[in-house]
C-alpha positions in Angstrom: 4.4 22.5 12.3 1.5 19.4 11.7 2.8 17.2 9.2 -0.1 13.8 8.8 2.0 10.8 6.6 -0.7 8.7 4.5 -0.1 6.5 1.9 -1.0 2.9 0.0 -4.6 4.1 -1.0 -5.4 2.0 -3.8 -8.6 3.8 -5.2 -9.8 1.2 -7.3 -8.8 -2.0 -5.4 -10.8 -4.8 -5.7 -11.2 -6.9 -2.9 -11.8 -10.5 -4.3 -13.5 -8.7 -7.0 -15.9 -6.9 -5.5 -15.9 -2.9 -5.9 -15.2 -0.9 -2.6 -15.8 2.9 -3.5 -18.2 3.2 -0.3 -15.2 2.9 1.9 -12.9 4.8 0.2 -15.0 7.6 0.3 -16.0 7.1 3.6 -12.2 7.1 4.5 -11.2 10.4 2.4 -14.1 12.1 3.7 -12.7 11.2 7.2 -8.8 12.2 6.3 -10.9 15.7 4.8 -12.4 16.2 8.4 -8.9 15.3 10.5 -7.0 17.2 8.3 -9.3 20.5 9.3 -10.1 19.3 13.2 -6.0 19.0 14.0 -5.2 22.2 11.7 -2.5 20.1 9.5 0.1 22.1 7.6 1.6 19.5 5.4 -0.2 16.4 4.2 2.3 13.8 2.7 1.0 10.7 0.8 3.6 8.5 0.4 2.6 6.7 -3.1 0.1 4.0 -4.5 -2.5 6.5 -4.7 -4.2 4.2 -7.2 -4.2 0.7 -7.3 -3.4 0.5 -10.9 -1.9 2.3 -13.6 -4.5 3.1 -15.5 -7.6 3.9 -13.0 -11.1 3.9 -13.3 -13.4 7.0 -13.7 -14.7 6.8 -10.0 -11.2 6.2 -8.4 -9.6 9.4 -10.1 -13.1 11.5 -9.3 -12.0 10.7 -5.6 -9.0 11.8 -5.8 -9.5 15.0 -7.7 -12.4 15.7 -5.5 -10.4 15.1 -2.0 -7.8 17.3 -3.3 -10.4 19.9 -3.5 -11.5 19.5 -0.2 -8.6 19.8 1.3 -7.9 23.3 -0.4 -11.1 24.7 0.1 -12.1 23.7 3.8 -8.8 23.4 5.7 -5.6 25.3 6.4 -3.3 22.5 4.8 -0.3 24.6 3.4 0.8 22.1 1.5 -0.1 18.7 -0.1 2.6 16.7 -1.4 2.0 13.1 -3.5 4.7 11.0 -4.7 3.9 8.0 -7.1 4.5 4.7 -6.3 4.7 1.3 -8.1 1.2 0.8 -8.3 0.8 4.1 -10.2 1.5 5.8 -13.3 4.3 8.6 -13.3 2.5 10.0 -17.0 -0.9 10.1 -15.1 -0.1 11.4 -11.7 1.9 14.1 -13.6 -0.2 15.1 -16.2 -1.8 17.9 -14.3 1.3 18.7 -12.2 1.7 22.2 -13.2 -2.1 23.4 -12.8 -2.1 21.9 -9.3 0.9 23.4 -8.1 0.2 26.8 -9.5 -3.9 27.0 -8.6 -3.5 25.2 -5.6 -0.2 24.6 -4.0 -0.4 20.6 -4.1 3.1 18.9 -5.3 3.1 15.9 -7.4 6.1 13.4 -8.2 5.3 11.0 -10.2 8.6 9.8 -10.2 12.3 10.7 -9.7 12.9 14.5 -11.4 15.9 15.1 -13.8 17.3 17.0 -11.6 17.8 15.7 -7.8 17.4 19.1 -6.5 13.9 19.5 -7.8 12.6 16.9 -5.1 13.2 19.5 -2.4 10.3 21.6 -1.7 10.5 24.2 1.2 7.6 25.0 3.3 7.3 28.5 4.8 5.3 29.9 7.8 2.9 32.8 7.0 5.3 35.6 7.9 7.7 33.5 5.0 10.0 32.2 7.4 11.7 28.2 6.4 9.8 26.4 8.8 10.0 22.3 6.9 11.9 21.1 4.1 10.7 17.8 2.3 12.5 15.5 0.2 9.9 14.1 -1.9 11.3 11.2 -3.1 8.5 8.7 -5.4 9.0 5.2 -6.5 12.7 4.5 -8.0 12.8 2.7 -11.1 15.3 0.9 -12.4 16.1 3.5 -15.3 16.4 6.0 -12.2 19.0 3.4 -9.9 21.7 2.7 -12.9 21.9 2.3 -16.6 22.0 -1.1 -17.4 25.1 -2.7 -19.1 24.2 -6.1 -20.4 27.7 -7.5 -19.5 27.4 -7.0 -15.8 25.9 -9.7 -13.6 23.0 -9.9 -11.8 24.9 -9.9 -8.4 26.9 -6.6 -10.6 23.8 -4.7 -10.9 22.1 -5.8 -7.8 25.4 -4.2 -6.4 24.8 -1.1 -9.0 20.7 -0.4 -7.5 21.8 -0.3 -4.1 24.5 2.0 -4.8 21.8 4.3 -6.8 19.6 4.3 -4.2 21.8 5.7 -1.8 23.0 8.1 -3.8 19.9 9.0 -4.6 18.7 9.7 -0.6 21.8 11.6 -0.3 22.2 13.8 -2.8 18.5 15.0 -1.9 19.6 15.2 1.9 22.7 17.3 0.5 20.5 19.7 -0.9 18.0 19.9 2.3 21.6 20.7 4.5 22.7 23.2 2.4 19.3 25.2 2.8 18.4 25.2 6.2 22.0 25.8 6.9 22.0 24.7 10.7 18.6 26.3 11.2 16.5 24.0 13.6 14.0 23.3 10.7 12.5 19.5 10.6 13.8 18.4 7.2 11.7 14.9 6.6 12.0 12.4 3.6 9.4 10.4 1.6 10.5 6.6 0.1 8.1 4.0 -1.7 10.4 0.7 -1.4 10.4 -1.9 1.2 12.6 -2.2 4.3 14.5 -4.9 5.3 12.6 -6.5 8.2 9.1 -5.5 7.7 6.0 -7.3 8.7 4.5 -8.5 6.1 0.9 -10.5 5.2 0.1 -13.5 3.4 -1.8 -12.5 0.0 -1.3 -8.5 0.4 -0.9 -7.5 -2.8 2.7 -6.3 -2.1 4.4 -6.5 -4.8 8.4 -7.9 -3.6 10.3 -6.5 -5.8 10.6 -3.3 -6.8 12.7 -0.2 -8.5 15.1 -3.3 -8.4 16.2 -3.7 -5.3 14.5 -7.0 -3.0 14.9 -4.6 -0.1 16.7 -1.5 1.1 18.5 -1.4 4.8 18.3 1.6 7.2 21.4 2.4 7.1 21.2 3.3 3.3 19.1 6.3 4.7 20.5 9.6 5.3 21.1 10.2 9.2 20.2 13.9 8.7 16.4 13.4 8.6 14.6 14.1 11.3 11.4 11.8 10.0 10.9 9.4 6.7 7.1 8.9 5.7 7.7 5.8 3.9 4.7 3.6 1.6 5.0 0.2 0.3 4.3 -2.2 3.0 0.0 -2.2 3.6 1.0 -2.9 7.7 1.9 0.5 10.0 4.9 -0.4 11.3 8.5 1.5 12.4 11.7 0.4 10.6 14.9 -0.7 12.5 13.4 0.3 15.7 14.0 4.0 15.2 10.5 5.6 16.1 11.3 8.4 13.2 10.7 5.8 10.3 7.3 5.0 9.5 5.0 3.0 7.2 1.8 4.1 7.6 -0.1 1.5 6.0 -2.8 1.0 3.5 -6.4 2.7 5.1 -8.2 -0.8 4.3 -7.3 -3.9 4.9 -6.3 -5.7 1.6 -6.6 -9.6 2.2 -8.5 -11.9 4.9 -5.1 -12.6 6.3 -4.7 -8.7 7.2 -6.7 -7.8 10.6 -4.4 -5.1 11.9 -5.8 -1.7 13.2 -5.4 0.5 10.2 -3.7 4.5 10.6 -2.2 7.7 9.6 0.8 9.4 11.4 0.0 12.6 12.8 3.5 14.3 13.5 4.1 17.8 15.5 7.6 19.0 15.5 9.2 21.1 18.1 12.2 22.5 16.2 13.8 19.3 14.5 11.9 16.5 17.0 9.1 14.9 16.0 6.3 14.2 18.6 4.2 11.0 16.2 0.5 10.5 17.5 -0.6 6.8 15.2 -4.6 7.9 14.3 -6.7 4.7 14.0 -8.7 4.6 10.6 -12.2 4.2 11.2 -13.4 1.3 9.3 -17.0 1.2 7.6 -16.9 -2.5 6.8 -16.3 -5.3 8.6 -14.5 -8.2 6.9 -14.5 -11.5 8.3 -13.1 -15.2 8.7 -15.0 -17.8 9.7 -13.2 -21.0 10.2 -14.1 -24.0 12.3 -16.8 -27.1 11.9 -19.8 -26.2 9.9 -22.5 -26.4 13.2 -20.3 -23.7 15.0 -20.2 -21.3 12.2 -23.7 -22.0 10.7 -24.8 -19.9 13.2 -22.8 -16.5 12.7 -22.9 -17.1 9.0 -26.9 -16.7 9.2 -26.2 -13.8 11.6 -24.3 -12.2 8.8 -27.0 -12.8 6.4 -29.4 -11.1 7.9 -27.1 -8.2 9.3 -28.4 -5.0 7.2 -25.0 -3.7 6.8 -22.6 -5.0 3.6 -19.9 -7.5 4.9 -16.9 -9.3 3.3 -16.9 -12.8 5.0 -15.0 -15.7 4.4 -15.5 -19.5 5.3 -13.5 -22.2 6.1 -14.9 -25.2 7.3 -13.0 -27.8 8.7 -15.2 -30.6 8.6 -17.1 -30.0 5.2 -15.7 -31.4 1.8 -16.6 -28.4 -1.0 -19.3 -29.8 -2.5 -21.2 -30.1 0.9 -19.9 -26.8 1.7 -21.4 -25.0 -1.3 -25.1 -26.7 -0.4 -25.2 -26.1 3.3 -24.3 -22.5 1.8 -27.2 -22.4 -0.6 -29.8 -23.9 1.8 -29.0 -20.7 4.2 -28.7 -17.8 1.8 -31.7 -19.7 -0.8 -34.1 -16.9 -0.4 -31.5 -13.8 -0.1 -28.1 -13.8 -1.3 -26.8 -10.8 0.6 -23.3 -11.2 2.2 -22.8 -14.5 0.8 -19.4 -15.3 1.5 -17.0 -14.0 -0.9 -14.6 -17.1 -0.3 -16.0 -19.7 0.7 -13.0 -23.2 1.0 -13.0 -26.6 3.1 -10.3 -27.5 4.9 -10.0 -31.2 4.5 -7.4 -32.4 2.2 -8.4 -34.3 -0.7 -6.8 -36.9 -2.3 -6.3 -37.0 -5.7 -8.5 -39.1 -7.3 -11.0 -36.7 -5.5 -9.1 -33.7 -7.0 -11.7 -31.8 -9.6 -10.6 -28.8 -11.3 -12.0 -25.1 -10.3 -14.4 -23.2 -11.8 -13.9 -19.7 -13.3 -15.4 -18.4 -10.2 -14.1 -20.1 -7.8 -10.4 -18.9 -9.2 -11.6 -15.7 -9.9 -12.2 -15.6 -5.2 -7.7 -17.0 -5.0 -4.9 -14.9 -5.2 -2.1 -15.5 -8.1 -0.4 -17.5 -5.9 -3.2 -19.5 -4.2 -3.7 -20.7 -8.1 0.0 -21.4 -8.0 -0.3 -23.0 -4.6 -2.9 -25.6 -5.9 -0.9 -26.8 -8.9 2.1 -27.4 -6.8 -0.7 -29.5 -4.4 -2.2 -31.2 -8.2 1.9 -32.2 -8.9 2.3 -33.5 -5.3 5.1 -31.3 -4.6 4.7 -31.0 -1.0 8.2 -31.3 0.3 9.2 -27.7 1.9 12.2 -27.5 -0.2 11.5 -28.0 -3.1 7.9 -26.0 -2.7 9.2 -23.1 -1.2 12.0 -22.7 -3.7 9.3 -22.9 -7.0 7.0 -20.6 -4.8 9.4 -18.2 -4.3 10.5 -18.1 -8.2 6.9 -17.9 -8.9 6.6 -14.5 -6.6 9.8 -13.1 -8.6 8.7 -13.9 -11.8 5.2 -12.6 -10.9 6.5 -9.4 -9.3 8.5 -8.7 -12.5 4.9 -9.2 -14.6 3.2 -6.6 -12.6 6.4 -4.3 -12.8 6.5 -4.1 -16.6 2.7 -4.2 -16.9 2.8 -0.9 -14.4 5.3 0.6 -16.5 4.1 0.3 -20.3 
């Protein structure tokens, strides 16, 4: 059996606002084409097919279309998608039925009423048990505990964890009890994120989620033989343990991100997994130039004049902005293609230099590059006190994006 473990697509992202449905194409063209070459019986994507809850017109095309693809020119048995934060249970569900009956794709958009309705067996063609799948989406908190508004926040902290393991092993119960000590792979899906992950500056991860910070390995059942997990943008294992994966995001989602991207390609022999990482083939190159302005000059006019579309970002280190933005202009005057979509000096100012942003130039930082220059307009520059408002802000933040997926 071929299992391939995808997930943290984002159709629809926008990368410092600028559209980007080229290269997902590109890449689900690619996955279409790899899913037919290595004969793939199970696809798994492992949540955040969208980037937001309520996706464009273009993004869900995509996605309806690959789904296509994959029925009508490989030998996939099986596609199953789990929801993640990023996406809407009510939308990823809404055609649930018609794609499981017309085309044998599962869909969870999040946690079913019953536990046992996250199992879904996958049989050979002479209808022998040869996987079982424990497709587990996004938790939420409604899906961890019910909330009792006399408990503390240390109680119910204490109360999600609890839920989440039971959760993993009540759907690990029911795996057990059907392949009955066959040698059948039995292999688990999570969207959360692990304690002691990598992660990247400005990655759109959101921190917290289905309310718990983190989950640890050990709250994973020991019976599976692999865990596709989604969440964290960066391919990575968990814990050390080979058998628990993130594959990553496709694309890069930030600058700060230059890691090779990939999908896990795994063959099992009986329960062990043999896991092949497949690099992503990327159709855009996005790129930081940093250093004094007459050693960049250079590539930047390179860039200009490259045919192809690039993301590029500048950071000079000798160049206050407003010098910055005219030594931009005088180069990209007559053409304005890959001008950079982030363009920043690195010399501090001081504060009676301090001018306020433009709407444009805000619209290029991240929530908390925003956040970060109002701590720098206060003077709040001592570590502890920064990093304890900074990490507040990402709580508080998190929260924001968690009740604005939900509603």
């Amino acid at each position: 059996m071929k299992l391939l473990h995808t997930s943290d697509w984002h159709l629809g992202h926008l990368f410092c606002g600028r559209r980007r449905d080229a290269e997902f194409r590109e890449f689900l063209n690619w996955l279409t084409n790899l899913i037919a070459e290595q004969k793939v019986d199970v696809l798994l994507i492992a949540g955040d097919i969208f980037d937001s809850g309520t996706p464009n017109n273009s993004s869900v095309g995509m996605y309806y279309d690959f789904l296509a693809d994959v029925c009508h020119q490989t030998s996939c048995r099986c596609v199953i998608v789990t929801g993640g934060n990023h996406d809407s249970p009510s939308f990823l569900n809404a055609p649930k039925s018609l794609l499981e009956r017309a085309f044998h794709i599962k869909v969870f958009g999040c946690a079913t009423a019953d536990i046992a309705d996250e199992i879904v067996p996958i049989y050979d063609h002479d209808g022998n048990l040869s996987m079982i799948v424990g497709a587990i989406p996004y938790l939420r908190d409604a899906d961890l505990h019910s909330s009792n508004w006399q408990e503390s926040p240390e109680e119910r902290d204490a109360a999600q964890c609890r839920g989440f393991r039971e959760h993993f092993r009540q759907v690990a119960e029911y795996a057990d009890k059907l392949r009955k000590d066959k040698p059948v792979p039995f292999v688990l899906t999570g969207h959360f994120a692990a304690s002691g992950v990598t992660l990247v500056e400005n990655d759109a991860v959101r921190e917290f989620i289905g309310g718990i910070k983190t989950a640890q390995v050990e709250d994973l059942p020991p019976s599976a033989d692999y865990v596709a997990l989604g969440h964290i943008h960066q391919a990575q294992t968990v814990g050390r343990k080979e058998y628990i994966r993130y594959s990553g995001s496709p694309l890069p989602m930030s600058f700060t991100d230059t890691r090779p991207r990939e999908v896990e390609l795994i063959e099992f022999n009986g329960k062990t997994p043999a896991i092949t990482p497949v690099l992503v083939p990327q159709s855009r190159r996005i790129i930081t130039l940093q250093g004094p302005w007459q050693d960049i000059a250079p590539q930047i006019e390179a860039i200009r004049d490259d045919s192809a579309e690039i993301f590029c970002r500048v950071l000079t280190t000798d160049l206050d902005s407003s010098h910055l933005a005219l030594a931009l202009n005088s180069i990209f005057a007559a053409d304005k293609h890959n001008y950079p979509v982030i363009a920043q000096s690195l010399l501090p100012l001081p504060c009676s230099q301090r001018e306020s942003h433009t709407v444009e130039e805000l619209r290029t930082l991240s929530e908390e590059q925003v956040f970060k220059l109002l701590l720098d307009r206060k003077g709040i520059v001592s570590p502890p006190e920064r990093d304890a408002l900074l990490d507040t802000f990402r709580q508080l933040l998190a929260e924001m994006h968690e009740n604005s997926g939900e509603s």
